[in-house]
mmCIF file of the C-alpha atoms, coordinates in Angstrom:
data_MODEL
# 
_entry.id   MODEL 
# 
loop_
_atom_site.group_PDB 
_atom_site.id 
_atom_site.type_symbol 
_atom_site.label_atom_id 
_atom_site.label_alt_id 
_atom_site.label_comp_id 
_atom_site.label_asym_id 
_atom_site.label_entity_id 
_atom_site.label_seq_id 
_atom_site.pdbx_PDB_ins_code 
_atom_site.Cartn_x 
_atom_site.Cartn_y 
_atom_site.Cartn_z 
_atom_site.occupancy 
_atom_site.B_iso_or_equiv 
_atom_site.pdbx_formal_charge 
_atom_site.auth_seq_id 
_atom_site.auth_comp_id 
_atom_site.auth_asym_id 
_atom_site.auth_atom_id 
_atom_site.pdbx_PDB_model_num 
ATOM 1   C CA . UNK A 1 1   ? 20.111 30.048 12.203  1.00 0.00 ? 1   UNK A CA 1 
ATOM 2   C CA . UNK A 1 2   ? 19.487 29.534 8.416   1.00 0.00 ? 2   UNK A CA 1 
ATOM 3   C CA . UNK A 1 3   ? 16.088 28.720 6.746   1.00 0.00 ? 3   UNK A CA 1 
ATOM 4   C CA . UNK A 1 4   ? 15.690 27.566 3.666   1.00 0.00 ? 4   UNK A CA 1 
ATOM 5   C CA . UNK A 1 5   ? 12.562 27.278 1.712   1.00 0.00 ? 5   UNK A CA 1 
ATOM 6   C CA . UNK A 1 6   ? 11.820 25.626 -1.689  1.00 0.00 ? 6   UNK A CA 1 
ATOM 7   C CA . UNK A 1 7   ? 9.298  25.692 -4.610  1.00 0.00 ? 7   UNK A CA 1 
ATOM 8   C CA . UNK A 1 8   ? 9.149  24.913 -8.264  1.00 0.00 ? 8   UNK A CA 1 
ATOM 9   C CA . UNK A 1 9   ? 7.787  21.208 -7.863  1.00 0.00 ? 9   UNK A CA 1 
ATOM 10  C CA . UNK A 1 10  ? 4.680  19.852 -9.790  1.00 0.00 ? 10  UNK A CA 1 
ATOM 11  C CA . UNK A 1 11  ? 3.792  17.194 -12.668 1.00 0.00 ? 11  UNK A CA 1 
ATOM 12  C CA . UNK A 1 12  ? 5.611  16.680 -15.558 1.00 0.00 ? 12  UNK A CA 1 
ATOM 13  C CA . UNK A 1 13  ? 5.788  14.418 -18.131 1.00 0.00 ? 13  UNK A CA 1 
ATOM 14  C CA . UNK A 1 14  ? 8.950  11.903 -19.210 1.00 0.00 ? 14  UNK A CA 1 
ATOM 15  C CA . UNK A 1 15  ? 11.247 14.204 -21.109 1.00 0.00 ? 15  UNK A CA 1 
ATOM 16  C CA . UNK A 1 16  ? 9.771  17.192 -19.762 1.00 0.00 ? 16  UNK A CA 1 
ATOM 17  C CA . UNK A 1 17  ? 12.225 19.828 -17.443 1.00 0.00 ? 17  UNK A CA 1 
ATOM 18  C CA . UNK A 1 18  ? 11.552 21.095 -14.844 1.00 0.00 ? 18  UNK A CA 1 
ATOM 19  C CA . UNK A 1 19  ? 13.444 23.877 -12.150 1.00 0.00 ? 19  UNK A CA 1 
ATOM 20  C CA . UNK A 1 20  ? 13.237 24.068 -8.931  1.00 0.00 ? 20  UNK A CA 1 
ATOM 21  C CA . UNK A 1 21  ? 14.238 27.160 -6.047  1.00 0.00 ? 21  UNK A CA 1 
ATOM 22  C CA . UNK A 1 22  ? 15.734 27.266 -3.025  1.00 0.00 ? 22  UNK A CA 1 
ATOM 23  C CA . UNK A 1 23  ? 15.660 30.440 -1.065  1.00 0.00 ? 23  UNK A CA 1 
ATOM 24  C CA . UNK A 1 24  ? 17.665 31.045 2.050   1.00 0.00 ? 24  UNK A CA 1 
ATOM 25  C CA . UNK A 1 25  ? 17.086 33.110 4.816   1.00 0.00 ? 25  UNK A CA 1 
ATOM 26  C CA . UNK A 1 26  ? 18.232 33.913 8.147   1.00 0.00 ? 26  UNK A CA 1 
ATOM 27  C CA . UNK A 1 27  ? 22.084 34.300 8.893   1.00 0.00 ? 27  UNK A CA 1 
ATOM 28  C CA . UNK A 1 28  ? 22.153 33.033 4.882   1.00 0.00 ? 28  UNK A CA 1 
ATOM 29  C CA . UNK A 1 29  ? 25.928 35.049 4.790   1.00 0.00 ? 29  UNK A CA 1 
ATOM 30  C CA . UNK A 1 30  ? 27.391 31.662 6.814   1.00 0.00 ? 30  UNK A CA 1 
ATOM 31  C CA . UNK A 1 31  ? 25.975 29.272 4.118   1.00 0.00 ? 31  UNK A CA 1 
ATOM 32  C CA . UNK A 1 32  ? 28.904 27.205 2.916   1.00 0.00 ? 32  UNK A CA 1 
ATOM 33  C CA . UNK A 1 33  ? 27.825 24.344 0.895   1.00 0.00 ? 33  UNK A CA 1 
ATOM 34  C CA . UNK A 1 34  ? 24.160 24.359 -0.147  1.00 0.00 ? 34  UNK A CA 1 
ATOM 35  C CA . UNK A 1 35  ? 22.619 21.429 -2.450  1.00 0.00 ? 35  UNK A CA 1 
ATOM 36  C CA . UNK A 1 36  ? 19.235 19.513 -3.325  1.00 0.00 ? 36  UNK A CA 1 
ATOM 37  C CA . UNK A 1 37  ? 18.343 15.907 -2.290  1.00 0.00 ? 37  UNK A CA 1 
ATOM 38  C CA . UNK A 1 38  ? 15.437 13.705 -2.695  1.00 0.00 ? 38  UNK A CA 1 
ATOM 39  C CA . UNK A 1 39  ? 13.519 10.620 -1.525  1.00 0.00 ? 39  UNK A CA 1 
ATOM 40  C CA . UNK A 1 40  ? 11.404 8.520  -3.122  1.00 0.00 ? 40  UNK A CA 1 
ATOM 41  C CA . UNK A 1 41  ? 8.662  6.892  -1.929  1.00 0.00 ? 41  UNK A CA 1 
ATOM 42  C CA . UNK A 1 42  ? 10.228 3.442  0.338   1.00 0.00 ? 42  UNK A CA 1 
ATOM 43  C CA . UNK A 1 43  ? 13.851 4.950  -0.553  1.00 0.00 ? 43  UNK A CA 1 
ATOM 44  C CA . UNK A 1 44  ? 16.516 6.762  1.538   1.00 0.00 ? 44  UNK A CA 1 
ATOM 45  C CA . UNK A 1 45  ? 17.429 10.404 0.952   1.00 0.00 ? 45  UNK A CA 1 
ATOM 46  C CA . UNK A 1 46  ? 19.816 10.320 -1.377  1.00 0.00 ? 46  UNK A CA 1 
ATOM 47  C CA . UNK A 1 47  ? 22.109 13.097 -2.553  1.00 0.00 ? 47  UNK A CA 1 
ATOM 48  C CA . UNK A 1 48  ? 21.112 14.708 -6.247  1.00 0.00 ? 48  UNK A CA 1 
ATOM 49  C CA . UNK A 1 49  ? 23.329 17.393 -6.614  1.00 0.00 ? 49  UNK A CA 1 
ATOM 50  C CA . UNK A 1 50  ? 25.843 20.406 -4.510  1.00 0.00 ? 50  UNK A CA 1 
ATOM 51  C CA . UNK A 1 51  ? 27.656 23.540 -4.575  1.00 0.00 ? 51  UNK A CA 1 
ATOM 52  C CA . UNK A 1 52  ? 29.522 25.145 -2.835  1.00 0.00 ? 52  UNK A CA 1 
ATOM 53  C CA . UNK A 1 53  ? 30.501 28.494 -1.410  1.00 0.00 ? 53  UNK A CA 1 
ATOM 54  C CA . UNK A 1 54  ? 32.935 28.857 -3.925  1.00 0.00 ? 54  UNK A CA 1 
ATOM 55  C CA . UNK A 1 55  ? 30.740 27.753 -7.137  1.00 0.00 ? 55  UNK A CA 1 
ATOM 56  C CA . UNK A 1 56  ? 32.519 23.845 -6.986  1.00 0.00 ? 56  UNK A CA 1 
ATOM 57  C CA . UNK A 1 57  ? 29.052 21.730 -8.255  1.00 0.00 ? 57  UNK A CA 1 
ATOM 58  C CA . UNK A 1 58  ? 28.769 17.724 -7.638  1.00 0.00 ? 58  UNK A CA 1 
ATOM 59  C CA . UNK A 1 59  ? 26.270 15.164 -9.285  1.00 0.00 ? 59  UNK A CA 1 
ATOM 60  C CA . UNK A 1 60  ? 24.940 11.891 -8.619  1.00 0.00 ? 60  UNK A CA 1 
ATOM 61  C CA . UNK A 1 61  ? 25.913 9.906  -11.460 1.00 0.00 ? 61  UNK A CA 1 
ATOM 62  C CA . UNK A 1 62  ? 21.479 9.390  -12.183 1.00 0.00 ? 62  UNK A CA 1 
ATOM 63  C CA . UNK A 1 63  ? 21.189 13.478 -12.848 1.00 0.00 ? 63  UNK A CA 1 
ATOM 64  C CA . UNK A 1 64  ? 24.614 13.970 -14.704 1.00 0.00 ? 64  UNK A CA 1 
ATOM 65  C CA . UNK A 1 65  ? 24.088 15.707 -17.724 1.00 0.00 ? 65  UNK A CA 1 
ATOM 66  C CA . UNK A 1 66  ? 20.594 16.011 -16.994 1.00 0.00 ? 66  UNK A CA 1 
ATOM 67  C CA . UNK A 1 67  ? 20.699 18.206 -13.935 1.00 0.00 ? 67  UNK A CA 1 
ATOM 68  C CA . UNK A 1 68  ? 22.670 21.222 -13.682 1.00 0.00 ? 68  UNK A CA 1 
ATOM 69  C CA . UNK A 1 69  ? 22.531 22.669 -9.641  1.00 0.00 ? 69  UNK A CA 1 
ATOM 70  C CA . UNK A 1 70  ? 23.518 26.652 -10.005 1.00 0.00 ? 70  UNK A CA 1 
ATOM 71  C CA . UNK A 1 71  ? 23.333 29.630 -6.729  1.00 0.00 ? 71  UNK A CA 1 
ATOM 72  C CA . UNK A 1 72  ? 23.620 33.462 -6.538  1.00 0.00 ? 72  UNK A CA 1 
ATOM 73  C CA . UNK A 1 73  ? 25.391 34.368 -3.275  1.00 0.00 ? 73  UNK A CA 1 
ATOM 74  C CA . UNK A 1 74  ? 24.039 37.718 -3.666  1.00 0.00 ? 74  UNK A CA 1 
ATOM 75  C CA . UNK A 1 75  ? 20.667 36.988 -3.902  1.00 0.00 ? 75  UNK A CA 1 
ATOM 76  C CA . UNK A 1 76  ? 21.071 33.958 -1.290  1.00 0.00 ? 76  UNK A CA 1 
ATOM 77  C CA . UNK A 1 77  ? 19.145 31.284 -3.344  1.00 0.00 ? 77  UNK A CA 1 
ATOM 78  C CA . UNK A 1 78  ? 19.993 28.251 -5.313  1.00 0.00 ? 78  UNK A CA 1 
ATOM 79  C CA . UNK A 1 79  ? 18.180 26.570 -8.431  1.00 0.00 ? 79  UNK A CA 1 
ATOM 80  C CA . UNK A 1 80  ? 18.193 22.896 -9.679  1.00 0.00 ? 80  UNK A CA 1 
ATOM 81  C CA . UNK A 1 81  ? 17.489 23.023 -13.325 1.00 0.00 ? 81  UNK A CA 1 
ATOM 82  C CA . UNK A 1 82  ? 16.101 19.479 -14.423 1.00 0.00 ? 82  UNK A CA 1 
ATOM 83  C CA . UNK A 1 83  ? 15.893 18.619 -18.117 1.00 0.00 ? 83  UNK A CA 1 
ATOM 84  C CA . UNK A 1 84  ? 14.859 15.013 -19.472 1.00 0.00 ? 84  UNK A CA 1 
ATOM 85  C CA . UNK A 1 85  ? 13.100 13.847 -16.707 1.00 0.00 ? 85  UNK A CA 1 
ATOM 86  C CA . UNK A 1 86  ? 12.491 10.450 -16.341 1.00 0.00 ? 86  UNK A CA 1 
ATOM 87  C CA . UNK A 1 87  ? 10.018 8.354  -13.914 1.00 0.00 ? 87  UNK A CA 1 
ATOM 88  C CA . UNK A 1 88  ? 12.370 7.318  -11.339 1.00 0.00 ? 88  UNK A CA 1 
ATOM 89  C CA . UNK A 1 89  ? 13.464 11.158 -10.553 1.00 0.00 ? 89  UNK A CA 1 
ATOM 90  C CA . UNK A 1 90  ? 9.576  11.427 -8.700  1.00 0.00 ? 90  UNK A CA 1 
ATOM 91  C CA . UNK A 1 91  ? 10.887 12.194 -5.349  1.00 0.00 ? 91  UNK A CA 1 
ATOM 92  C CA . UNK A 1 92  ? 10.472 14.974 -3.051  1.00 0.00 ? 92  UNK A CA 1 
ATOM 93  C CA . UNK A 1 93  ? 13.297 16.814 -3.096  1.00 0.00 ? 93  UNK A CA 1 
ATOM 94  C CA . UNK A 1 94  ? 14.746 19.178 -0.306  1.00 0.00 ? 94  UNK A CA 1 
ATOM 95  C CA . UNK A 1 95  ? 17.310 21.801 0.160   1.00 0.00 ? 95  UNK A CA 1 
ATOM 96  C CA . UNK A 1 96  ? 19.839 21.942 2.031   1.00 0.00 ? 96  UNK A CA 1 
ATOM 97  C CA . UNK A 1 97  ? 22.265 24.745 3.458   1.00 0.00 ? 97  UNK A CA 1 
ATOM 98  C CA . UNK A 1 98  ? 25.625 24.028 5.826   1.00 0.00 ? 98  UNK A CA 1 
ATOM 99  C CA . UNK A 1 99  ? 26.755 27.000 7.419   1.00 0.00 ? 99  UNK A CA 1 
ATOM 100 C CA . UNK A 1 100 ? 30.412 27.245 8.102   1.00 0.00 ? 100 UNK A CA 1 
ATOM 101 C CA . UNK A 1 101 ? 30.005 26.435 11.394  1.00 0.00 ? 101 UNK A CA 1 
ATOM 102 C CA . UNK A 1 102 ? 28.745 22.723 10.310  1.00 0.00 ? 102 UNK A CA 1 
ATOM 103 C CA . UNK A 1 103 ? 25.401 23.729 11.094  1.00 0.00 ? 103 UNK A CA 1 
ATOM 104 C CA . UNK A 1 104 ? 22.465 21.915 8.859   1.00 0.00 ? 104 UNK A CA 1 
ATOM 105 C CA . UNK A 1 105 ? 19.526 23.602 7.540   1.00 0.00 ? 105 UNK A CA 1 
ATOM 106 C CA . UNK A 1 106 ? 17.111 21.543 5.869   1.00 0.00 ? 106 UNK A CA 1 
ATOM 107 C CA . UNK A 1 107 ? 13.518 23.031 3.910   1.00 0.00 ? 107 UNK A CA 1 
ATOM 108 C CA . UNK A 1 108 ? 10.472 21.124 4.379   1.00 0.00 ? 108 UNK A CA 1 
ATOM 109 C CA . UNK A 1 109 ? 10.638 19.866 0.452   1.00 0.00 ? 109 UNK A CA 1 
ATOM 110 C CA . UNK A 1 110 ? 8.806  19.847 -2.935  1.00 0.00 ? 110 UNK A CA 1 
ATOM 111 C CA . UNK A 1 111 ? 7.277  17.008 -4.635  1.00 0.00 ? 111 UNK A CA 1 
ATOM 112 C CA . UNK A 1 112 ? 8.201  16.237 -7.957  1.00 0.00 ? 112 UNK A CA 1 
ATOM 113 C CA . UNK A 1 113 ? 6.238  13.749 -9.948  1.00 0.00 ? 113 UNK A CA 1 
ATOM 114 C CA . UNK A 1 114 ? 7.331  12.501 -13.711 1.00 0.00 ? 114 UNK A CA 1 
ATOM 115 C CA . UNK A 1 115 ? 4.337  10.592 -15.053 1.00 0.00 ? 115 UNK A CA 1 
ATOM 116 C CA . UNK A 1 116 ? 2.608  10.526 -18.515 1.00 0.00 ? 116 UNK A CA 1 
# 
């Protein structure tokens, strides 16, 4: 079993950056892919950004550019580095880890707010 744990979230205003951590725990050495998602208030979870493994990142088309998604193997945790933040990125955002049995770990997420 993997856990996974964030932090990082908080207030911040439009333009500001923000970076958030995900540490893993637990049997971490069968993580495959890891990456972050979010929901916003009324919305579905939606995928922000992965990696896997191997280093091989993907972006939602919203965060390109903006978001860059990096992990240490070593050290077992992941970071989602968030520059020009805008309104609509408010979401809490979780982490998730899929070990390479196709098990899913989720955390229990951090809020992120962009608001003047």
């Amino acid at each position: 079993q993997v856990q996974v744990v964030e932090s990082g979230g908080g207030l911040v205003q439009p333009g500001g950056s923000l970076r958030l951590s995900c540490a893993a725990s637990g049997n971490s050495f069968s993580i495959g892919s890891m990456g972050w998602y979010r929901q916003g208030a009324g919305k579905q979870r939606e995928m922000v950004a992965t990696v896997t493994d191997g280093g091989i990142t993907n972006y939602a088309d919203s965060v390109k550019g903006r978001f860059t998604i990096s992990r240490d193997n070593v050290k077992n945790t992941m970071d989602l580095h968030m520059i020009s933040l805008k309104p609509e990125d408010t979401a809490v955002y979780y982490c998730k880890a899929v070990t390479l049995t196709m098990v899913v770990s989720w955390g229990q997420g951090t809020q992120v707010t962009v608001s003047s």
